[in-house]
TIPAPA-654840 format. One record per residue (C-alpha): residue number from 1; residue in one letter; z, x negated, y negated. Coordinates in steps of 0.02 Angstrom, whole numbers. Last residue first. Layout:
BEGIN
(pt NUM,'A',(Z,X,Y))
...
This chain:
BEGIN
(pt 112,'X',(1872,-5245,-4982))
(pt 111,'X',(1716,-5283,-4878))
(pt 110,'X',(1772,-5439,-4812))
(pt 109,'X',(1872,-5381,-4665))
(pt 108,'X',(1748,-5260,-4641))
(pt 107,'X',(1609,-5360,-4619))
(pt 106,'X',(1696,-5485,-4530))
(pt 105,'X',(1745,-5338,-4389))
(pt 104,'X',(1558,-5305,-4384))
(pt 103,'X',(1510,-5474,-4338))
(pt 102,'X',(1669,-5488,-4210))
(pt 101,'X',(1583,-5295,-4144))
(pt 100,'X',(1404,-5408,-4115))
(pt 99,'X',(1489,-5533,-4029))
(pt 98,'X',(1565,-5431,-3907))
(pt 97,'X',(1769,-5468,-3878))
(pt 96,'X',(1858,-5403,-4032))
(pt 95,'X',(2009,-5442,-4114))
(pt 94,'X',(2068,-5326,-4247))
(pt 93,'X',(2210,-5390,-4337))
(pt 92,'X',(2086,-5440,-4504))
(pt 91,'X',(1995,-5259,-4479))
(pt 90,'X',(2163,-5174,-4507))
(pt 89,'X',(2188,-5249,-4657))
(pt 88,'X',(1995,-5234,-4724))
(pt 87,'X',(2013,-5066,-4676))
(pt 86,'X',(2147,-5010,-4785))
(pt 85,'X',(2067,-5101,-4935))
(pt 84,'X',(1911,-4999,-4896))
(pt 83,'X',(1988,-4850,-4923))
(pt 82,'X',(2058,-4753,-4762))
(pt 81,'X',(2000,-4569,-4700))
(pt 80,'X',(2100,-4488,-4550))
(pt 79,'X',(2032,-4330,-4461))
(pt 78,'X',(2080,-4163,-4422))
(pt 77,'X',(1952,-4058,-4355))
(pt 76,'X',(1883,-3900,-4418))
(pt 75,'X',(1754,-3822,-4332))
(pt 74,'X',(1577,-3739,-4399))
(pt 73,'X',(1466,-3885,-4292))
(pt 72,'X',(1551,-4003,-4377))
(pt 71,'X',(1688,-3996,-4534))
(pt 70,'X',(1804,-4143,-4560))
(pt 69,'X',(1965,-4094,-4638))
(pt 68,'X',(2105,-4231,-4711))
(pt 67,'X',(2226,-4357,-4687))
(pt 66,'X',(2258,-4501,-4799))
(pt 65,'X',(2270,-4652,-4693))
(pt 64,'X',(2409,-4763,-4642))
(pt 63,'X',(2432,-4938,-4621))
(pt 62,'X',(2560,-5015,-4515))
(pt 61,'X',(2474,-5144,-4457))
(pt 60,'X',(2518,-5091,-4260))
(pt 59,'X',(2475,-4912,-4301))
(pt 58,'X',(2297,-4946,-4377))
(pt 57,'X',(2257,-5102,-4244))
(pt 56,'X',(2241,-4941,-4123))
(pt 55,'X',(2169,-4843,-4257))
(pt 54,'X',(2057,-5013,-4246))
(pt 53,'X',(2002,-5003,-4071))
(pt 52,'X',(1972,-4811,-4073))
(pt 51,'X',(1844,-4850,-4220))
(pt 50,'X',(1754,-4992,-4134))
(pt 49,'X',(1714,-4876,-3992))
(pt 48,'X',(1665,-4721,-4091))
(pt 47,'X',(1536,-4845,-4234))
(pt 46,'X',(1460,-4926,-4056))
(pt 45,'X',(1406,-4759,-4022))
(pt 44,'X',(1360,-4708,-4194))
(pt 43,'X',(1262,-4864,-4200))
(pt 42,'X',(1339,-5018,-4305))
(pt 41,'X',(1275,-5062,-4473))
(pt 40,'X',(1451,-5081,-4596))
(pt 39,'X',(1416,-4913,-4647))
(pt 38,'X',(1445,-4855,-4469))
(pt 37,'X',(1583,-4952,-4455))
(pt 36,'X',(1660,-4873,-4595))
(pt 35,'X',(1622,-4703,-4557))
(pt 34,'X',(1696,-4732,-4374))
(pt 33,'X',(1847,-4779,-4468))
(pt 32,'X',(1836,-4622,-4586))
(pt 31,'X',(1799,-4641,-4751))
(pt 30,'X',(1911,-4678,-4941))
(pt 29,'X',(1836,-4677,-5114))
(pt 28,'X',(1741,-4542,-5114))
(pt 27,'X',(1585,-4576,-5194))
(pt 26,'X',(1569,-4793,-5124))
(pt 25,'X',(1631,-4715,-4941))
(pt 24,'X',(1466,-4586,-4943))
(pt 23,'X',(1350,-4698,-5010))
(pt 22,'X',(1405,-4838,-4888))
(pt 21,'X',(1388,-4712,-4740))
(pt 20,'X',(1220,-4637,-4816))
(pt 19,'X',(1167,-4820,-4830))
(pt 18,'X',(1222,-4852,-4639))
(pt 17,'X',(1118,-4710,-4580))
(pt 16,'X',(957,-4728,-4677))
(pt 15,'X',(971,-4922,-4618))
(pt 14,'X',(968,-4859,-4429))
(pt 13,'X',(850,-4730,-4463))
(pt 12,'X',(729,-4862,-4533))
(pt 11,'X',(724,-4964,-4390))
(pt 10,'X',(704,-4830,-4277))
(pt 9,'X',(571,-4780,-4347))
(pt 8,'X',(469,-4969,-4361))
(pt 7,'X',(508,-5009,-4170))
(pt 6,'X',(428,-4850,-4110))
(pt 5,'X',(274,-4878,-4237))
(pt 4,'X',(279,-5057,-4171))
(pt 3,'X',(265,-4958,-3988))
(pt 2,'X',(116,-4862,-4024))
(pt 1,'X',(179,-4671,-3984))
């Protein structure tokens, strides 16, 4: 595959997946962390990490989530969805170390 091509694709899967994100916080009201940093423009990888830094910032803030069901793979999981309100308080306590994750925690902080 021509490299530019390459380059091209995975740009445009990267801005599929953070509109879907947006689109899906924006309909229901309230997302997952990971959701949230996912719609904020991170990679789903990145999303995981940033997400098990701020439940940890969720506790110590105080703030808790509305829990629900996430379906995947034809399991149930338990998750925990916050608005964007919610995430712009935890964001603001969140205190990251990789310049591209302080970026992201902006995002969110300003994204309520």
């Amino acid at each position: 595959m021509i490299a530019s091509n390459r380059t091209r694709r995975a740009t445009l899967k990267a801005r599929k997946t953070a509109n879907r994100a947006a689109a899906r916080i924006r309909r229901n009201g309230v997302g997952t962390l990971a959701t949230h940093c996912l719609a904020a423009g991170l990679t789903p990888r990145e999303a995981q990490s940033v997400a098990g830094s701020l439940r940890k910032n969720a506790k110590k803030a105080g703030v808790a989530g509305v829990v629900g069901r996430t379906f995947r793979k034809g399991a149930a999981r338990i998750c925990t969805r916050y608005t964007r309100a919610a995430v712009a308080l935890i964001a603001a306590i969140y205190r990251p170390r990789k310049p591209a994750y302080r970026l992201v925690a902006t995002k969110l902080a300003l994204a309520a």
